[in-house]
N, C-alpha and C positions, 0 to 999 in steps of 0.2 A: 504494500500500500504506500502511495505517495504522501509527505506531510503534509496537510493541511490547515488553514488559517485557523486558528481558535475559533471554534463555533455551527464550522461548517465539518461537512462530513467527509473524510478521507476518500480519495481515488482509489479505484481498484487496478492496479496495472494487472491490464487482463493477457497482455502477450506474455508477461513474466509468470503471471501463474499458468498458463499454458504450459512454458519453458519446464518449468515446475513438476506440472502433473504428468507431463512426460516421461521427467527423468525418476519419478517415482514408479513409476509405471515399465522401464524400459526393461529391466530383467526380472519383472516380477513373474514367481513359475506358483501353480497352485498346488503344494504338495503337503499331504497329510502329516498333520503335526503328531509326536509321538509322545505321550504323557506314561510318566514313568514313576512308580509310589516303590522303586528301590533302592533307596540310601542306604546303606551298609556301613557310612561310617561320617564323624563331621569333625575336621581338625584345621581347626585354626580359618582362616579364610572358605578352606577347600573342601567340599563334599565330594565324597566317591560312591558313586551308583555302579550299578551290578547288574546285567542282562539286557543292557542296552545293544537295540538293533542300529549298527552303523552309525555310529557316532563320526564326529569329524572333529579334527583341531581347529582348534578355534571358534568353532560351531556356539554360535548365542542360545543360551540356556534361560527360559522365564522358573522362577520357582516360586510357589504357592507353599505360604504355612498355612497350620490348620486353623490360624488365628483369621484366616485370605488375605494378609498380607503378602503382598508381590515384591518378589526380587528379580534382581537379573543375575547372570552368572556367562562364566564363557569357558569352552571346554580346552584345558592346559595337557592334559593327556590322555591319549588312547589308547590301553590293551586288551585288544582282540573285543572281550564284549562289556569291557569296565572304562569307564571315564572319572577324569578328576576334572572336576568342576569348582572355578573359583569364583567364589559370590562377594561382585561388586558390593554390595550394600553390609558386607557380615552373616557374619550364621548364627548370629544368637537368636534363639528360638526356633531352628530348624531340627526336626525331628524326624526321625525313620518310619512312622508310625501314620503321621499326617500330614504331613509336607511330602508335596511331588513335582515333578519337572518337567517341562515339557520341551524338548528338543527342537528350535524354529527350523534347521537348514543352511542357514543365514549367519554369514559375520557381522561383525561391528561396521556400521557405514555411519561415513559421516556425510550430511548436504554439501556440495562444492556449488559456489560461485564467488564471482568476484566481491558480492557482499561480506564474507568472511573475512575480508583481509581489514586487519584492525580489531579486527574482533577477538573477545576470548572466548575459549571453551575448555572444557575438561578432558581428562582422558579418555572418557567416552563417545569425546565428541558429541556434547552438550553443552548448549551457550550456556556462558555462566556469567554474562554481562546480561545489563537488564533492556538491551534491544531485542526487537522482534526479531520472530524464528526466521532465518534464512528459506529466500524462496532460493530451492535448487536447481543447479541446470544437470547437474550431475549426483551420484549417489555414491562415493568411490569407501573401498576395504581400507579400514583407518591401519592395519596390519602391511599393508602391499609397502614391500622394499620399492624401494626407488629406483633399482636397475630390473626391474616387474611394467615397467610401466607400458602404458600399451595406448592411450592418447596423447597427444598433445604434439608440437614441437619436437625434434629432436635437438638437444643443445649444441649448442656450436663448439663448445669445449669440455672435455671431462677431465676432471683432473681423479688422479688416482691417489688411494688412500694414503697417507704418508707409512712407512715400514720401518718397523721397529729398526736400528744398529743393531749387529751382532754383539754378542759380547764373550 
């Protein structure tokens, strides 16, 4: 929305929320979420579930206590059908009994446009200044190394990592 005079009602930039709903829209797949009541263990940050179908690293985790408060979490390790899951928000009051998981499919994305620059956000890539939410042109893996990258420019010069001296 464009700023407007005191008084009067904000503009809606309709071509930016177009931009927007696009790139919201551009890799979305509709795939059955998988809800999971096997926690087997809670230490420290990290929950580890048990009889998980295909988990993935880094795979965004929502977790429901019995209390329905929602967490988020994101998946740190994979063996074979156990995941270690760290929750963003803490694990006090998560329990084996009534707390469960639902596994999205989906990484950490955070909105890209040129509105972001200047702006703050968290590690999750959530504003944490008190401006309105970025309209996006893009959706990009807040995880994606930067020799991953797959739009944009190619730069004109790379420089290479500096290397330790022997010793």
């Amino acid at each position: 929305m464009a700023d407007a005079p005191e008084g009067e009602k904000p503009r809606i930039d309709f071509k930016a929320a177009a931009v927007n709903a696009a790139a919201a829209l551009r890799d979305y797949q509709v795939n059955p979420r998988l809800d999971y009541r096997t926690i087997t263990n809670v230490n420290g940050p990290l929950v580890i579930l048990e009889n998980v179908k295909f988990p993935k690293y880094a795979e965004i985790v929502n977790l429901t206590l019995g209390n329905g408060e929602k967490r988020r979490g994101q998946v740190l390790e994979v063996y074979g059908r156990k995941a270690v899951v760290q929750v963003f928000q803490g694990t006090q009051g998560i329990d084996n009994r009534n707390s469960h998981c639902e596994f999205t499919g989906d990484v950490l994305r955070m909105p890209i446009s040129e509105e972001v620059l200047g702006r703050s956000f968290n590690g999750s890539g959530d504003a944490i200044d008190k401006a309105p939410p970025v309209l996006a042109e893009d959706f990009l893996d807040i995880q994606a190394h930067p020799s991953t990258r797959t739009r944009g420019p190619t730069p004109r010069r790379w420089c290479a990592p500096a290397s330790r001296p022997s010793t």
